[in-house]
N, C-alpha and C positions, 0 to 999 in steps of 0.2 A: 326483558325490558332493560337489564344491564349493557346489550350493546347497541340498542334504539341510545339510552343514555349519553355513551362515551364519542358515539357518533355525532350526534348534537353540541356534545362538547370539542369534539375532534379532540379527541384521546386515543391513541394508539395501543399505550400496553398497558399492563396489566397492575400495576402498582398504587391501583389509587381504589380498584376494585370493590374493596371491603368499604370505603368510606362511600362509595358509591350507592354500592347495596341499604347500603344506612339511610343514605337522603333516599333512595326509592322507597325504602319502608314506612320512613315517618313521615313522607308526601302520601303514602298510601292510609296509611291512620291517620291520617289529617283528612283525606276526600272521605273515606268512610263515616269519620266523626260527624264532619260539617253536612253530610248527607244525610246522616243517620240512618245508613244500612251496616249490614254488616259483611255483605258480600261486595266487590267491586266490581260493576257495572264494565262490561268491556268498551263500549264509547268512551268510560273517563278512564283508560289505561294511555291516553294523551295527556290528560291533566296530569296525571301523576308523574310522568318522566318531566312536563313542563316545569310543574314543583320543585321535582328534584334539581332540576338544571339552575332553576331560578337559585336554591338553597345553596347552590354549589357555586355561583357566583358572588355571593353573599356572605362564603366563609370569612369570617376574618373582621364584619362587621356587624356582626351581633349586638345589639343595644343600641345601635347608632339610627335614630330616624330621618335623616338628612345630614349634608355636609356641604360646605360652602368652601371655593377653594377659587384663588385669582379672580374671583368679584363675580365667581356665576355659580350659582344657590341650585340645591337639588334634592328632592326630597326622594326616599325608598318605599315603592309601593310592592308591600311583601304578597300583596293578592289582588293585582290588578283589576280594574270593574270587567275584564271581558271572559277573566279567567273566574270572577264569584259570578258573570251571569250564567257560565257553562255550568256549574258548579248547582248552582238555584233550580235550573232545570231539574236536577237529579234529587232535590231534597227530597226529604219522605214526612208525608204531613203529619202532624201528631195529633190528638186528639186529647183535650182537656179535662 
């Protein structure tokens, strides 16, 4: 999945590898969590590099939920609606 990753990012070498692995892991305990399995489903092995890429674009802006800059406003959608309805699909129901 590290080099599905680096290709989406069009990343060449090797230097950024280790932080990569990191956004793939905690995209992957993140679609586990919110599905509530414990294994990862190989259809959402796309969400999880999507995640990662998404997190990987996002370094740097941690905390910030929008920014407004030369008079055009924009808001940070950390889990877009097409990416939680892939997502919903896979949940696992629970039982009260």
């Amino acid at each position: 999945m590290l080099e599905k990753l680096k290709r989406r990012l069009n990343l060449t070498n090797n230097d950024k590898d280790a932080l990569l692995q990191d956004l793939i892991d905690d995209a992957e305990q993140f679609v586990l969590s919110y599905t509530g399995r414990t294994a990862l489903p190989v259809p959402l092995r796309g969400a999880v590099c999507e995640l990662a890429a998404g997190s990987y674009n996002l370094l740097g802006l941690e905390g910030l939920g929008g920014q407004s800059q030369g008079g055009v406003s924009s808001t940070l959608d950390l889990l877009p609606a097409r990416m939680q309805a892939q997502l919903n699909m896979w949940r696992v129901g629970r039982v009260g």
